[in-house]
N, C-alpha and C positions, 0 to 999 in steps of 0.2 A: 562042918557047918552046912547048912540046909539055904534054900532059895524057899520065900515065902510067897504063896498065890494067895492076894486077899480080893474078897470077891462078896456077891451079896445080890441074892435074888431080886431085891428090891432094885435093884438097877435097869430088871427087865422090865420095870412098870414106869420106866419114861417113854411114852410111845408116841410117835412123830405121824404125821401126815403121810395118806401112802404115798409114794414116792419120792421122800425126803432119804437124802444119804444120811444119815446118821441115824439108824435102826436097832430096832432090836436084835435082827438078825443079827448085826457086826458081834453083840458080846456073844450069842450061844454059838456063832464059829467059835471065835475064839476059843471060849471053855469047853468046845467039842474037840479041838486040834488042841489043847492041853490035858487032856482027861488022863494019856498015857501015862504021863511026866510024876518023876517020883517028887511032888512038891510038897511042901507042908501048909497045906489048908487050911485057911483062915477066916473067919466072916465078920467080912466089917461092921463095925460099930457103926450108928451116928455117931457124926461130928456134934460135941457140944456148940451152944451158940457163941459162946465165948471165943472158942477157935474160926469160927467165921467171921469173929467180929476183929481178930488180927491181922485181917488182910478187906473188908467191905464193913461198910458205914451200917452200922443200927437201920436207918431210914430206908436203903438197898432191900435187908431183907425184909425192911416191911412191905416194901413195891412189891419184891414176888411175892410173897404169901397175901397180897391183895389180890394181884393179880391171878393167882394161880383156880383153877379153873373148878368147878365139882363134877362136868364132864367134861367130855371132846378136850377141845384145845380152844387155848389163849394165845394168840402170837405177840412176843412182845419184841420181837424188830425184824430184820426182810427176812433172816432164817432162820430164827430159834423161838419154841415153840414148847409153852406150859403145858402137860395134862395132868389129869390128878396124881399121880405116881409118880410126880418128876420132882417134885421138890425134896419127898424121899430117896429119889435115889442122889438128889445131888447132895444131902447131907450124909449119904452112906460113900459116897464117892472121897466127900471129905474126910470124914471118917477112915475110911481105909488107906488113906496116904499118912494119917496123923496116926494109925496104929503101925505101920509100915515103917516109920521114924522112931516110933516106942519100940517096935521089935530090933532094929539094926543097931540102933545105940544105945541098945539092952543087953548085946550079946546073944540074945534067942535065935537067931538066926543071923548069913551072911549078909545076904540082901532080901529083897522084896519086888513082887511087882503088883499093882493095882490093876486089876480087871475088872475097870469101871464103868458106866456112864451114865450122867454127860459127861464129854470130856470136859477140858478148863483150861488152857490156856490161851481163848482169846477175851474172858472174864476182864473187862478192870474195874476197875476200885468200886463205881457202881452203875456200870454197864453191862447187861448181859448182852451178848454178840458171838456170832459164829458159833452156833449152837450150844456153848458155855455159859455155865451158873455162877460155877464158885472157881475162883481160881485156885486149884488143888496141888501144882506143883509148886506155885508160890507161898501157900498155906503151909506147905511139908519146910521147904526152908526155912520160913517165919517160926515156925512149932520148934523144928531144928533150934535154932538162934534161939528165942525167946523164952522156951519151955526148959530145953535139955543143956541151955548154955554154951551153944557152941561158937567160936568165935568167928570163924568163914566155912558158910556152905555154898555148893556150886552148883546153876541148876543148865543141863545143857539139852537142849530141845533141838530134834530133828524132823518132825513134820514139816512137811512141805510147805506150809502156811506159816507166817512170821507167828510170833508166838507175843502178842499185842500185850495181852492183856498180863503176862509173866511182865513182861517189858514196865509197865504201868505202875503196878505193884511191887516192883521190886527197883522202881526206879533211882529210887532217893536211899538204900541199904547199899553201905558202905560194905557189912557182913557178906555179900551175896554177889558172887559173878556168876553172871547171865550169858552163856553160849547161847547161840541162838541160827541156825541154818537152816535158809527159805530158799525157796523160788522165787526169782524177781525178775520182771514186774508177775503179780498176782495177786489177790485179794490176801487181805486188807489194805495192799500199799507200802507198809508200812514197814521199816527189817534194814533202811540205809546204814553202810557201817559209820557214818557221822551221828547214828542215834546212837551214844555212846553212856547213858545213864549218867546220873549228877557227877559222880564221883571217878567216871572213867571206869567203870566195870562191868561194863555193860558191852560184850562184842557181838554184832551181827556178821553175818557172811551170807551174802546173796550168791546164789546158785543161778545161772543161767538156764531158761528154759530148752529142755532137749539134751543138758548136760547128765553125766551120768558118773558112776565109780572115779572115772579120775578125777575128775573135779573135785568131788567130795576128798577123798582122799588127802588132794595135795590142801584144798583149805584147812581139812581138823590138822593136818599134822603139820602146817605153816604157821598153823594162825592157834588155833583152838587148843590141842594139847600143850605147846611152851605154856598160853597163860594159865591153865590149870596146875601146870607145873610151879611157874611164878606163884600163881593166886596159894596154894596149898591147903586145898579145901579140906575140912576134916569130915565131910557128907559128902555125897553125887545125888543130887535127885535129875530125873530123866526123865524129860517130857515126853514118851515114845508113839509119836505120829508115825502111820506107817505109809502116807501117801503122796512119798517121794516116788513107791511102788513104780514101774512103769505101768503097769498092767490101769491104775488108779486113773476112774473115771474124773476127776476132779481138778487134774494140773497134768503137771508134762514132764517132770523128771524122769530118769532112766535109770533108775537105782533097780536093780534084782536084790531078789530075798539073801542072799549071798553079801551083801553090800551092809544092811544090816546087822548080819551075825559079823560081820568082820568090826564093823562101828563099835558093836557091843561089845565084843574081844575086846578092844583097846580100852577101851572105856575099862572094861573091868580091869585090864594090867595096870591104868592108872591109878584106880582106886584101890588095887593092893600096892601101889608104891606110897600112895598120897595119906590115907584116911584106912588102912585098914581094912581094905576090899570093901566099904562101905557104900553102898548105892539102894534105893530107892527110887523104882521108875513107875509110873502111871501111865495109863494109855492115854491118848489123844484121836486123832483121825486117824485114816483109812477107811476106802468105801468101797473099792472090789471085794468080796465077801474072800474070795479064794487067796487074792494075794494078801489081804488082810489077815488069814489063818495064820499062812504058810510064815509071813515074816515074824508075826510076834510070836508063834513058836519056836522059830529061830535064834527069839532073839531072849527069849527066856532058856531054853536051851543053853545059849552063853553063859546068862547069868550063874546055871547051873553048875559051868564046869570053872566058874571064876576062881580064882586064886587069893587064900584069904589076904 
């Protein structure tokens, strides 16, 4: 079984303010530190409206495509920013997470990863925020469940930033446990492990600023792996933020590129215990361009050598 890279030029035509983190640059590293990789190439579709309309309100995507711009840029809140090219790539961003969940529980492939943007997981229901449109790993779950039938998917998100808008979205889905590991205190605030979703499936783990590998460590494998084991998802989707990074101009974790590929090892031995080596992951943040390569090479890399 093969590891899937879905990807899509049109992602390069969301373009930000100069000196806004969240650039162009970050995907054609990315797709420059993958190019070696024996993967199997894939170009994502749009997202039907249909499927945007499983996780945000009709009225949402009327706001952006009012809002969105014929040049320059539209800001529609302190950091996230319309240009013409951006409403296409977030419906190709959707897109590629909903063919990514068509591919894994098709059999066409092991797993998947999405090299997209804008990212999506501080997206809610219909707030764009923290440079997020659509909420894409939320979306991949919801498609999961509602499309292909499945009865628990698991979505477990390790960017450095709480993952708000997953939280939001999947707040009230009994189907869906929500890992979730932040840095705290940091923007948005938001990541307490009392924010425990309706249903009690919802776990957060706050990471201390300045903490590094052990920390992480002893949280996923105290806390995070039992309830996955518990939950017994028959999906993984992966929120993969890579700006725990130390190097990452943006927060203060201490996580090395090392730290990642070992996350993603375990991740994948669980989803060949749980669901069939099963995973789908999307990118998220990261804003050092270098540590940003290096880790989600790494961390596809993993996925690579996963275990069906």
């Amino acid at each position: 079984m093969t590891t899937a890279l879905i990807t899509h030029a049109d992602c390069l035509n969301h373009v930000t303010p100069e000196g806004h983190p969240e650039r162009v640059a970050r995907l054609e590293h990315i797709l420059h530190a993958l190019e070696p990789l024996d993967l199997r190439r894939v170009t994502a579709p749009m997202a039907a409206e249909d499927d945007i309309l499983r996780i945000h309100p009709a009225s949402y995507l009327s706001d952006l495509r009012n809002a969105s711009p014929a040049e320059g840029w539209a800001q529609i809140d302190g950091d996230t920013f319309l240009s013409p090219g951006s409403l296409d790539a977030a419906f190709r961003a959707a897109g590629a997470v909903v063919r990514g969940v068509d591919m894994v529980l098709g059999g066409e492939v092991q797993n998947a990863f999405a090299a997209v943007r804008p990212p999506g997981h501080h997206a809610e229901t219909d707030t764009a925020m923290g440079f997020c449109l659509f909420g894409n790993a939320a979306l991949a779950a919801k498609h999961a469940l509602d499309h292909h039938g499945l009865k628990r998917v698991a979505v477990v998100d390790f960017d450095v930033h709480h993952g708000n808008g997953t939280q939001d979205l999947l707040w009230d889905e009994p189907r869906a446990l929500v890992i979730t590991s932040q840095q705290m205190p940091l923007w948005p605030g938001s990541g307490r492990p009392d924010e425990d979703g309706a249903h009690g499936q919802i776990l957060n783990l706050p990471l201390a600023p300045g903490s590094g590998r052990a920390e992480m460590q002893a949280a996923y494998e105290s806390q995070a792996f039992p309830r996955l084991r518990a939950f017994k998802p028959e999906l993984i989707i992966i929120s993969a933020g890579f700006d725990a990074h130390q190097d990452d101009p943006l927060a203060s974790l201490n996580w090395a590129t090392a730290d990642f590929a070992w996350l993603t090892a375990e991740l994948c031995k669980l989803a060949s215990e749980l669901c069939q080596g099963r995973i789908v992951s999307t990118l998220e943040g990261g804003y050092d361009l270098n540590a940003l390569s290096a880790a989600t090479r790494a961390h596809v890399e993993e996925l690579m050598k996963a275990p069906a």
